[in-house]
Structure formats: C-alpha cells, structure tokens
ZATI-942512 format. One record per residue (C-alpha): residue number from 1; residue in one letter; x, z, y. Coordinates in Angstrom, 3 decimals. Example, Ala and Ser with C-alpha at 12.3 -4.5 7.8 and 13.67 -1.06 7.14 Angstrom:
BEGIN
SITE    n  res         X         Z         Y
SITE    1    a    12.300     7.800    -4.500
SITE    2    s    13.670     7.140    -1.060
END
This chain:
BEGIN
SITE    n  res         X         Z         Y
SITE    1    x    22.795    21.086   -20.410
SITE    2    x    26.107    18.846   -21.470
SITE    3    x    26.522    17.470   -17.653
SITE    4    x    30.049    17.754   -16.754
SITE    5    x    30.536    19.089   -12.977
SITE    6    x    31.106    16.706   -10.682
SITE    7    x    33.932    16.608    -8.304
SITE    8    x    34.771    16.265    -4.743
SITE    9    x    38.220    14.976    -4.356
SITE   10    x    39.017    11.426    -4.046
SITE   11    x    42.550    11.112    -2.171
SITE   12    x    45.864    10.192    -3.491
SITE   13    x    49.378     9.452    -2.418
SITE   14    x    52.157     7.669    -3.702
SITE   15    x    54.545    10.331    -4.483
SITE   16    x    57.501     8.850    -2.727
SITE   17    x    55.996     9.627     0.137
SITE   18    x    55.549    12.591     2.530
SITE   19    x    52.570    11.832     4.415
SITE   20    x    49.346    13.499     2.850
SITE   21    x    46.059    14.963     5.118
SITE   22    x    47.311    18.660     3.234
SITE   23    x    50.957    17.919     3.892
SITE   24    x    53.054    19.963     6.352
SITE   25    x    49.876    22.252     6.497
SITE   26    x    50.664    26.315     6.752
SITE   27    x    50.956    27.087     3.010
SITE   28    x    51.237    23.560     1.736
SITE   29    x    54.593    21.606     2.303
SITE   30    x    54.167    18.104     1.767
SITE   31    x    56.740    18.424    -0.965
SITE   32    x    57.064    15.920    -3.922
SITE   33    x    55.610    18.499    -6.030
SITE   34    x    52.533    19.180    -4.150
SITE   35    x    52.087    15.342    -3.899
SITE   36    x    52.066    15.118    -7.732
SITE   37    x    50.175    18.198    -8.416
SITE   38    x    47.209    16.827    -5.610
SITE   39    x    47.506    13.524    -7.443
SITE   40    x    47.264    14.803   -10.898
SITE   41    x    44.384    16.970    -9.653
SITE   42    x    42.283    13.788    -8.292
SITE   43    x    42.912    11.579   -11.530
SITE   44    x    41.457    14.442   -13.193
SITE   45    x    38.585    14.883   -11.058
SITE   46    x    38.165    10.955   -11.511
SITE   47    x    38.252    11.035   -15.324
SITE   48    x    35.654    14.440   -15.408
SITE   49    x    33.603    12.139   -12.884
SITE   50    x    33.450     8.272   -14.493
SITE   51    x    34.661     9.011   -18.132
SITE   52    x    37.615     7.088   -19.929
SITE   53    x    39.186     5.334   -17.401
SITE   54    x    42.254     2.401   -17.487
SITE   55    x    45.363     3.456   -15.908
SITE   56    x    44.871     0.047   -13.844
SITE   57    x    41.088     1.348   -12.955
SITE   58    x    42.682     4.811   -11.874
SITE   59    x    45.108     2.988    -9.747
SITE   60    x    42.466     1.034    -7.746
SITE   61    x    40.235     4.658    -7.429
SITE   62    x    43.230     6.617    -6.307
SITE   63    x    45.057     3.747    -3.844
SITE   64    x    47.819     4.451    -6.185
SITE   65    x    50.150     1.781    -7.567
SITE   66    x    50.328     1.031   -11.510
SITE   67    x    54.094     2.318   -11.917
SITE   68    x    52.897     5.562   -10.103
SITE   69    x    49.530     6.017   -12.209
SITE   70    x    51.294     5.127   -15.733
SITE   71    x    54.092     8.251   -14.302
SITE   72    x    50.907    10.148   -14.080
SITE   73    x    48.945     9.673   -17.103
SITE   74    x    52.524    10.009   -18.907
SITE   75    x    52.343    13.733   -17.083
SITE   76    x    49.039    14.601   -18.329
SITE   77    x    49.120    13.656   -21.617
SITE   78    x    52.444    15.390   -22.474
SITE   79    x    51.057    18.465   -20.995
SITE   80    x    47.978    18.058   -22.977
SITE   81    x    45.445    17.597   -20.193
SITE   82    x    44.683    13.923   -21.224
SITE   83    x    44.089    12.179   -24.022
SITE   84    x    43.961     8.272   -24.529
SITE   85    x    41.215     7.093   -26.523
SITE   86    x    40.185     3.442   -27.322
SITE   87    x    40.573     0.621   -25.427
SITE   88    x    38.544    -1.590   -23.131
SITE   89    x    36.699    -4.491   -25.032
SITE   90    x    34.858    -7.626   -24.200
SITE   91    x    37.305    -9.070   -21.660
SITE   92    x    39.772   -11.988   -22.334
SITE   93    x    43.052   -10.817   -23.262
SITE   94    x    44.230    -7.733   -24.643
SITE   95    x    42.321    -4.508   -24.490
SITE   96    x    43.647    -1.758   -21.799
SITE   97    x    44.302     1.483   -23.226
SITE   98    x    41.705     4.223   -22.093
SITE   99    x    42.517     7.883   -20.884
SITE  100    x    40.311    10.741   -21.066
SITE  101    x    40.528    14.202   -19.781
SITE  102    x    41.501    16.446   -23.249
SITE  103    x    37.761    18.498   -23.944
SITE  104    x    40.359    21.055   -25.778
SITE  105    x    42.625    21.305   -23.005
SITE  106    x    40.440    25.005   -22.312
SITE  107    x    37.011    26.684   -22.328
SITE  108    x    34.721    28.567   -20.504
SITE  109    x    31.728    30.866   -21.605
SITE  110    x    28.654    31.673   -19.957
SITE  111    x    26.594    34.617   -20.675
SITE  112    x    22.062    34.747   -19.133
SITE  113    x    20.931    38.564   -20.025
SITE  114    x    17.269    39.786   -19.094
SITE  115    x    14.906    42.233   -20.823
SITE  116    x    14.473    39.921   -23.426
SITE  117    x    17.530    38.410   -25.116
SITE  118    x    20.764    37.586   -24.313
SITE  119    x    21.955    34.073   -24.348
SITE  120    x    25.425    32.745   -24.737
SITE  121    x    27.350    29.189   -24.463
SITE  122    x    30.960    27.748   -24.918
SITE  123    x    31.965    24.394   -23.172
SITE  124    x    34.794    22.773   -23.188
SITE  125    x    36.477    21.880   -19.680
SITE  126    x    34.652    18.339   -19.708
SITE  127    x    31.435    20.723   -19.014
SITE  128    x    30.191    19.709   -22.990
SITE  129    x    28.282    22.848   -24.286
SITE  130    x    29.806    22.981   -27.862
SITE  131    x    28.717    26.176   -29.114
SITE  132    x    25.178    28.057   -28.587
SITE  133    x    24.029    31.555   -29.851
SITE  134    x    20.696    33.674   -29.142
SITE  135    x    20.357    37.705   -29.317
SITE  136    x    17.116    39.575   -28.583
SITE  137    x    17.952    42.360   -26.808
SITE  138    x    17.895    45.760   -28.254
SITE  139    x    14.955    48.091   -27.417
SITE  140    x    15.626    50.537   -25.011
SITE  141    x    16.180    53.574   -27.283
SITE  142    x    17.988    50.976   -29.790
SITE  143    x    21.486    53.181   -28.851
SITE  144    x    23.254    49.435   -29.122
SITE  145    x    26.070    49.733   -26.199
SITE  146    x    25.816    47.270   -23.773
SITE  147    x    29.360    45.895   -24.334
SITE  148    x    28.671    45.236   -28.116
SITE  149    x    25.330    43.617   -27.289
SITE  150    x    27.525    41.202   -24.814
SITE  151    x    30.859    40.281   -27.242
SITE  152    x    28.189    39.943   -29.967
SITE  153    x    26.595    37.347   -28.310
SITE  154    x    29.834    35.772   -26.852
SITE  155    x    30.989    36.268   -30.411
SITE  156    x    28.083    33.947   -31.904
SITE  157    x    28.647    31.446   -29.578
SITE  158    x    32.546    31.215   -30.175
SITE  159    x    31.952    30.693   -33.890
SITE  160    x    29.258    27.749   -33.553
SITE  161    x    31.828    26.420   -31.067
SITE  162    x    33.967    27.210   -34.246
SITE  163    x    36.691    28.816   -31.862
SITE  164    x    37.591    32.208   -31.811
SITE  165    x    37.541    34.654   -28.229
SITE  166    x    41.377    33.859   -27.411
SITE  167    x    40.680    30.185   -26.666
SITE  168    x    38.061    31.367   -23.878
SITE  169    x    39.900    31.105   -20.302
SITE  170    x    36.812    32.804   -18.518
SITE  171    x    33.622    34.235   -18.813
SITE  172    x    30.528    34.553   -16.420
SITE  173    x    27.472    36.632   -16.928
SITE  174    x    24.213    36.373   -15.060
SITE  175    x    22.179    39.389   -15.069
SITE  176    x    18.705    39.955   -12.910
SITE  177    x    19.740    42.401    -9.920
SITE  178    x    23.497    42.485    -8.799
SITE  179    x    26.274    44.627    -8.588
SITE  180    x    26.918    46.665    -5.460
SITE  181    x    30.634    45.987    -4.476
SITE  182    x    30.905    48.909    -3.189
SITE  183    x    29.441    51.351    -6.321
SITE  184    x    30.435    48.746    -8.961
SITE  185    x    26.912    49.999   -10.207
SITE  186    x    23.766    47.389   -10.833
SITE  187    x    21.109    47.165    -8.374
SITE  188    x    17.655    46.304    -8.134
SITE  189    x    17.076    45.693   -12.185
SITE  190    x    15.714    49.008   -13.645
SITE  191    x    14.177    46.605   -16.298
SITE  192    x    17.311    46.338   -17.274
SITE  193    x    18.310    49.261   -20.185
SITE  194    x    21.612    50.332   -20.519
SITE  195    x    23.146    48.175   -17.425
SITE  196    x    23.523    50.745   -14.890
SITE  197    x    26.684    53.018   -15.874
SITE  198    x    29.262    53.118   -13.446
SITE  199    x    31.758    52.343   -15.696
SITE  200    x    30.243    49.579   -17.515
SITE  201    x    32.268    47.072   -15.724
SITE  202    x    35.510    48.927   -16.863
SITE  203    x    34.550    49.032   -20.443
SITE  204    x    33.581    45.382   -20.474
SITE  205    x    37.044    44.900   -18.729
SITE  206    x    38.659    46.916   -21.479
SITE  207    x    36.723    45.016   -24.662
SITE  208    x    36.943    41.178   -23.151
SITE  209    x    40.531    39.307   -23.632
SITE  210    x    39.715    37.054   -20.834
SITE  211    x    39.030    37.709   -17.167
SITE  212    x    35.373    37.595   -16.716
SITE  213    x    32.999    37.601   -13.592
SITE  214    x    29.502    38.632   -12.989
SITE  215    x    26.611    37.131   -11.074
SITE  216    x    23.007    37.241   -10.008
SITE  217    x    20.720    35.555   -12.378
SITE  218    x    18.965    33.466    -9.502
SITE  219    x    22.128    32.776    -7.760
SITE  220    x    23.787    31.133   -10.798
SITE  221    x    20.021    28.682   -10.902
SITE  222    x    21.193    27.767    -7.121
SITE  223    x    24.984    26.755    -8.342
SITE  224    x    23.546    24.856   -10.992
SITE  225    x    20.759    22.522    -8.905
SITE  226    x    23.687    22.410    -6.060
SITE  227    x    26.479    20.940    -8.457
SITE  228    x    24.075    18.867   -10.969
SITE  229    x    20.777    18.914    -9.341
SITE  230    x    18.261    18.517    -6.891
SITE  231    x    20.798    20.521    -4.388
SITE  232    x    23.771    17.975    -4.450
SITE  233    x    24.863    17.066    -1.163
SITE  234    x    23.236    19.961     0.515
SITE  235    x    24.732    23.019     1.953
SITE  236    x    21.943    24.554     3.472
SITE  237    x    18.924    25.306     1.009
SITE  238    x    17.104    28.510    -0.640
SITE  239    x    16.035    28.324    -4.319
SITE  240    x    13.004    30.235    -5.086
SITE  241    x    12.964    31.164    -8.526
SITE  242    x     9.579    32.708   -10.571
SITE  243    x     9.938    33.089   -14.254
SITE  244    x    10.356    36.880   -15.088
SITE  245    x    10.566    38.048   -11.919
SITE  246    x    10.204    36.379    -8.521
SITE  247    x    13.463    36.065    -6.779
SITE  248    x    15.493    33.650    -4.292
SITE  249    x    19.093    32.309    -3.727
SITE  250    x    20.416    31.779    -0.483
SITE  251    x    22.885    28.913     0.402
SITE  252    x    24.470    29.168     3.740
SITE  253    x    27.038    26.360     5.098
SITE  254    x    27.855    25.410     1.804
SITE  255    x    28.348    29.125     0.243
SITE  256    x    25.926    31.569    -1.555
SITE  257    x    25.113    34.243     0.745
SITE  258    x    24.576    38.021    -1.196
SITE  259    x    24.462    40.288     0.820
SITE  260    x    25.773    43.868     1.634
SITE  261    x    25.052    45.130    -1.743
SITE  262    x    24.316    42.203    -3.591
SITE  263    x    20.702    42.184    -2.812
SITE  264    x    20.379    39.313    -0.710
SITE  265    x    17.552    37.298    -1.988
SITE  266    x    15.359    39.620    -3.868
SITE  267    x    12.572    38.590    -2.172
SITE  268    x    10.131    40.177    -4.925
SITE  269    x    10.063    43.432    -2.919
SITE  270    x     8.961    41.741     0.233
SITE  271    x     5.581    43.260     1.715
SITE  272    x     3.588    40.260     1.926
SITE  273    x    -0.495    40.387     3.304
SITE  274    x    -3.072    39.962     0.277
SITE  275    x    -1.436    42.445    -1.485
SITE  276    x    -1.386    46.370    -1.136
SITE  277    x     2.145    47.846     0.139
SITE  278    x     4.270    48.876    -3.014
SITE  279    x     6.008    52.328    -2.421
SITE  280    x     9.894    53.092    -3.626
SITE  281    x     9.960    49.302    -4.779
SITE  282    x    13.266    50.026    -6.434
SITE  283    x    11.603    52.670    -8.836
SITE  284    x     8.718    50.491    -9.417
SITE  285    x    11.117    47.531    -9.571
SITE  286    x     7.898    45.326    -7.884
SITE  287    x     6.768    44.405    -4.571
SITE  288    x     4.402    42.668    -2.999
SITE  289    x     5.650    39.130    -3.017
SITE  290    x     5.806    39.819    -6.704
SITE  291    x     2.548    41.244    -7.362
SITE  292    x     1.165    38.385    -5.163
SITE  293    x     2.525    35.531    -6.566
SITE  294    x     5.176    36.530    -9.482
SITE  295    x     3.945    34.763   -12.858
SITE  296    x     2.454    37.521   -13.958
SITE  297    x    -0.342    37.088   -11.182
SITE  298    x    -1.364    33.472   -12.693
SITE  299    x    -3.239    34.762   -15.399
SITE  300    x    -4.709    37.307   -14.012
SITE  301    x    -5.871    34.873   -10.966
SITE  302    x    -7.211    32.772   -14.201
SITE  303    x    -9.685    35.522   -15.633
SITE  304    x   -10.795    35.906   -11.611
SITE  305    x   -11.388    32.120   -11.761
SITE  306    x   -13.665    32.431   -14.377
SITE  307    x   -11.035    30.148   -16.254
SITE  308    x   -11.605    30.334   -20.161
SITE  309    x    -8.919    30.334   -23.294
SITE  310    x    -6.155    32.250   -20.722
SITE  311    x    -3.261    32.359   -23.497
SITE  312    x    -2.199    35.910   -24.932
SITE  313    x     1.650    34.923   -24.803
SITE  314    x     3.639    36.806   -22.830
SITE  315    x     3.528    36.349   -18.851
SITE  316    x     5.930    33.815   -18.229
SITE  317    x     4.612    31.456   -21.301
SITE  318    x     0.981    32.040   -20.409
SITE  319    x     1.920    31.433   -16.479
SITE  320    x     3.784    28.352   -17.468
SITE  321    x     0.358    26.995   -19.548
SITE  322    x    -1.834    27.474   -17.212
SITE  323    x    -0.044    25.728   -14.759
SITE  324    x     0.935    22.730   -16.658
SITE  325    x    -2.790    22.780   -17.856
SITE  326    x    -3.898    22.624   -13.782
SITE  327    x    -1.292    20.403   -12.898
SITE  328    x    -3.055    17.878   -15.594
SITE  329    x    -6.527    18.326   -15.013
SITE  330    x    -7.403    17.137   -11.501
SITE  331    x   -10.908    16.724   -11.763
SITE  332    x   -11.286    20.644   -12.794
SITE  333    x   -12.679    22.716   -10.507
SITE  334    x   -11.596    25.893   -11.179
SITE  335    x    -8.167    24.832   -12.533
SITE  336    x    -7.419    22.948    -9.316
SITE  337    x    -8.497    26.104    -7.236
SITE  338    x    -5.739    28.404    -9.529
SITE  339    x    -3.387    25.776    -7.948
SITE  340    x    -4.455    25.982    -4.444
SITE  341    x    -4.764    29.930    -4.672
SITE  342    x    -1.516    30.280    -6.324
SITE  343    x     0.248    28.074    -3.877
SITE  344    x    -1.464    29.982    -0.902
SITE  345    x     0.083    33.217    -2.162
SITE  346    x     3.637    31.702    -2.865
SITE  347    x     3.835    30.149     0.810
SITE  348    x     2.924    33.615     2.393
SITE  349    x     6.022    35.113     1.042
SITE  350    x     8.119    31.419     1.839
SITE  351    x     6.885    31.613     5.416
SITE  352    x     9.106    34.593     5.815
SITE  353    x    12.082    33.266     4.214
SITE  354    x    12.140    30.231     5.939
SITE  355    x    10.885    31.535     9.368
SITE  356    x    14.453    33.570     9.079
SITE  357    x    17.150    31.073     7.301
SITE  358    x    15.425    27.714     8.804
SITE  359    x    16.437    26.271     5.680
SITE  360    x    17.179    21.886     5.050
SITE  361    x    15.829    22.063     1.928
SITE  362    x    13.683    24.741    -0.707
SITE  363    x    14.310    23.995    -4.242
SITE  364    x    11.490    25.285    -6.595
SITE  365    x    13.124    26.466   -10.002
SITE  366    x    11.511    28.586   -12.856
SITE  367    x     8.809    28.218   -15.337
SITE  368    x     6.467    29.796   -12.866
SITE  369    x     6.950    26.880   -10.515
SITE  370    x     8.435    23.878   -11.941
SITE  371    x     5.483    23.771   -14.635
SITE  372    x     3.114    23.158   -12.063
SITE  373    x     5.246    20.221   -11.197
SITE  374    x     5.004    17.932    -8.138
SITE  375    x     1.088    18.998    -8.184
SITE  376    x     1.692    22.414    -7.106
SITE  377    x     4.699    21.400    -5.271
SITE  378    x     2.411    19.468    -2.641
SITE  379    x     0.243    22.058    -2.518
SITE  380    x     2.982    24.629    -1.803
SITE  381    x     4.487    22.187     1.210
SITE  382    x     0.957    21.820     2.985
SITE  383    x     0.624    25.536     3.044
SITE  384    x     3.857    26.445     4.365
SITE  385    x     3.521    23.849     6.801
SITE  386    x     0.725    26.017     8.397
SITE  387    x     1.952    28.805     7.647
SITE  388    x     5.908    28.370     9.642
SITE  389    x     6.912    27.059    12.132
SITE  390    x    10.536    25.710    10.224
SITE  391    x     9.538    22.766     8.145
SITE  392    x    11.785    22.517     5.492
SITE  393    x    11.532    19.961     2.334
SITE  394    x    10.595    21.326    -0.539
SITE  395    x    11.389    19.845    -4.403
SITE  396    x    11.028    20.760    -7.924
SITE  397    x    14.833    21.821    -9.530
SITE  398    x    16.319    19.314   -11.569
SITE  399    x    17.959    21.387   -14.009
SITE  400    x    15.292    22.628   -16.273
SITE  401    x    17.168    23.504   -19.672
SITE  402    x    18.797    27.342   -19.397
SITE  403    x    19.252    26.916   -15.858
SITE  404    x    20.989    30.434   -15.367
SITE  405    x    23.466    29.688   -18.106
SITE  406    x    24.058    26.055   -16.637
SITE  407    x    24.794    27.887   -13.845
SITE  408    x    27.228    30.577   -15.665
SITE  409    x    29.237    27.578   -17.315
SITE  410    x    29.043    25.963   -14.379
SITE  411    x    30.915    28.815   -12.251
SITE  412    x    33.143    29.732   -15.199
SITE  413    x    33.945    26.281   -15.996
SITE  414    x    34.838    25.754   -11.442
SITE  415    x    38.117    28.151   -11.430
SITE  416    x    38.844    27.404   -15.152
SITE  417    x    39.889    23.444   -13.867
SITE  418    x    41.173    25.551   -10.897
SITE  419    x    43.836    27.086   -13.298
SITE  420    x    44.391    24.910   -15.649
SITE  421    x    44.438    21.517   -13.683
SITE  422    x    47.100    22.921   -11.198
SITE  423    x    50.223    21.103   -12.132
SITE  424    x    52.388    22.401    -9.265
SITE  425    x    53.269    25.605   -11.372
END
C-alpha cells in the first residue's frame, strides 16, 4: 500500500528566461513567477518519483543549472516542502547533501465503506500510509448515524497516524453505488444501511474540518491499477471488479467515465443468457451478470460440481478458496471444470462491455478474480475471444492490498500536491 504516486511532469526552465511550452498560454503568462512555481512543481514531482535526490542530480533531471537548482531547493525547504537528509556516500570526495520532499509537509485520508466494515488510512504527501484503523459496520437497526460511523473511523486512523483531524488537507470515501449529481442521494447500493438520506452529504459537510470528496468503490480500484498498477500508461481500459458485488470501471481517453447518475459501470444488473431475467434490479440490488458470475455463484457452481469441503466462510472468502484451490490443482477434474465454467459465465457479461467500449486493455481486480490468478485469467481471454468481436488484453490488477482505499489515498493524496505544491500563490 506505501507506493508513492508517480508523476508526469518532467520540464524545467531556467527562470531568467521567458520561453516555457505553458508560457504566453491564455491563463498562464510566462511570468518569472509561473517559471518558478512550474519549476518547483517538477523538482517535486522528481523527488516523490526517485527519492532523495542531490541538488547536482536535480539539475541534470530538470536541464536546470546548479545556481538555479540550489535557488530552488533554498525555496522549498524554507517553505517547508523539502527536507535535506543525509548525504551521498561511497564516491571520492565529499558527500553531496541529499533533499527529500518533507512527508509532514500535509496529509490525506482515505475512507473504503461496504456492508461489512469501514476502513480508514492517513498518508503523508510522499503517498506513505502512516496510520490504519478498522470498524465493522453497525447492524442495520444499530441506530449508529452514518456520520459518526465515518469520523470514528477517520478518527482511529488519525490517532495511529498519531495526528489529530486538523492536519488532514482532504478526505475521499469510496462507497459501493454512487451519488446521483443531480439528487445528491446514493444510487444503486440498497445494501448499504443508513447511506441514502438526502442530506447525508450536508451533515458530513457540516461534521468534517476538511473538504472531502466521494467516489465509487470500483472506480477508486481503476485509479489505483492506472497510477501504480497494471493500468500505467494506459488511457483506455475497463476494470472488472468481483469481490462483494460484481461491478466495472470505465476509463475513457485518459478519464473515468460515470455516467448520468453515477451509474456507469454497474454492470451487475446486466441481463446476461444462462441466467433468468432479474425484475426491479435496483430493489433486488442483483442482476443477472451478478447472479451468473458474482462470487457468490462459485460456490454454489462447486456443490453442482460435485466438488467436496466447499468452505462455510462467507461468499467472497469461500469464492476466493475455491479459486485459488482450482488455480493450483491442474490435474483435477472437477476443479479445473469450476474454472472453465466460471470463466464461461464471466466472458458472457465481458462480451457486452467490450463489444460497446472496444477497450485496449481489461484489468481483472477483486478477490473473485485475481485469486484465480493467471489460470483463470487465460481461461477468461479464450472465451471472450469467441465470444466478441473486440479483442482486448486482459491482466490480473497489480494492486492487491485494500485496493479501494489505495485508490481513495490515491485521489485524495492527487489535488492535495495540487494545493500544496503550488508555489505561485
């Protein structure tokens, strides 16, 4: 979980100069401030990217010279953005002093709510989780207000990060479902208790000292394999998530598509054949794809098999068993059919999705998926590949630990440098 985000920018210019690709652009004169400001922004970026870093070594990355780098680090580190740490060793001649970008310098917070519990982080702005805390949630008569269940969990986390809610420059929270812009209400989660007031984003609003933002639960997985995982570099690609429920992100020229309401993606409802149609999907909060191929069909598919010591643990646990069990066993008839069955049912839904959205790439993220590892993943590929015409690649997500809240801190942590790194003000 501690991988710090990596950044894009790589240009610098001397600061006596007036020449810069953003300079003279509508909105940004190419004024000595700017300059300074862009190159304070890319040292950063370089420092978050390679670690401590010489000012002669952040001279050579930037193009800038060494009187113009030592002017910046001396900027930084009086406005407490860098710190310099240690020096380089093992080469004749004195050591160079070492800069590194100040982990205190603010923090983010990152909040992953389902049925089950509610899980919250802290990192600082290198991306460094630094606190962790764990609630279950409350049972659905428990009468525990949904803003109390989320600043006690933020609250845990702030004290193992042994900070206190002030220091936090921005939270995110993922939730399943999304909320409608246009009702500020929750959609398409009525497993969710408690989450569907129309004013619950004003109350949290009201009882949270920072600004905070909300997201889609699956969407968040997709920002976290695009920044630190098996998405880098693309910016055309659809995540298909199975763990609780069976859901997908969509990534569109670079951005996350959502949709009118927020629904984009929640491909759990989609009528799929091999399954009977489900009826006011929102009410039963299933749908075909999901009662086809969510985890909760893998051990029932199991006791079908004929498959024997099918684990009692909940749905996603037991899913995730069976499949690593399969995955293992090879030579085992009926586990090796549970993986070809399994991956029939979760390319008939796929064909759809990528028949539409011709995707470059489908990442595979989830317990329900990633446990049946590059097995399954195979499988899943030679079965779509009959199944649609669009032949996208498909992979296993590399971010397996918390992926939602990755992808919380990850989003919170992106317009926290925003803020905090922009020198110009």
């Amino acid at each position: 979980m501690d991988v710090p985000h990596r950044p894009l920018r790589s240009w610098a210019v001397e600061e006596g100069q007036v020449s810069h690709p953003m300079a003279g652009t509508a909105g940004t004169p190419g004024t000595p401030r700017v300059l300074r400001a862009m190159n304070d922004r890319t040292a950063l970026d370089l420092l978050l990217e390679h670690g401590p870093l010489s000012r002669t070594r952040i001279g050579k990355l930037t193009g800038l010279s060494k009187p113009t780098a030592s002017q910046l680090l001396a900027r930084l580190e009086a406005g407490g953005l860098v710190l310099a740490t240690g020096t380089t060793e093992g080469r004749p001649g004195p050591g160079a002093q070492l800069y590194e970008v100040n982990p205190a310098a603010a923090y983010a917070a990152g909040l992953d709510v389902n049925p089950r519990r509610i899980r919250a982080a802290v990192a600082d702005v290198t991306g460094r989780t630094v606190g962790r805390h764990e609630l279950p949630a409350p049972g659905r008569r428990s009468g525990v207000p949904v803003v109390q269940q989320v600043t006690d969990a933020l609250d845990g986390a702030v004290k193992a990060a042994g900070l206190s809610r002030a220091d936090i420059h921005r939270l995110v929270i993922g939730t399943p479902g999304a909320f409608d812009p246009n009702t500020g209400r929750l959609r398409y989660a009525s497993h969710l208790p408690g989450w569907h007031s129309p004013t619950l984003l004003d109350e949290l609003a009201a009882a949270l000292p920072m600004p905070f933002e909300y997201e889609n639960d699956v969407n968040l997985v997709a920002l976290a394999e695009q920044r630190l995982g098996a998405a880098r570099s693309h910016s055309d690609f659809v995540l298909l998530w199975n763990q609780e429920g069976l859901g997908a992100a969509l990534v569109l020229g670079g951005r996350l598509h959502r949709g009118w309401t927020g629904g984009a993606g929640e491909v759990g409802f989609l009528p799929v054949p091999g399954t009977p149609l489900v009826r006011q999907v929102t009410k039963a909060n299933s749908g075909g794809f999901q009662e086809l191929a969510g985890s909760q069909a893998v051990p029932r598919l199991a006791r079908e098999l004929g498959i024997e010591d099918i684990p009692q643990d909940p749905y996603p646990e037991a899913a995730a068993t069976l499949l690593t069990r399969a995955a293992a066993a090879p030579d085992d008839d009926r586990l090796h059919r549970l993986l070809r069955t399994y991956a029939t049912r979760l390319a008939t839904g796929l064909a759809s999705l990528v028949s539409v959205l011709d995707p470059e790439l489908v990442v595979l993220s989830g317990t329900g998926l990633t446990s049946g590892g590059e097995v399954l993943r195979t499988l899943i590929q030679a079965e779509l590949e009959e199944l649609a015409a669009s032949r996208p690649r498909l992979v296993v997500g590399d971010v397996h630990e918390h992926p939602v809240l990755r992808g919380a801190l990850e989003s919170a942590l992106a317009t926290t440098r925003d803020e905090v790194f922009d020198t110009s003000r």
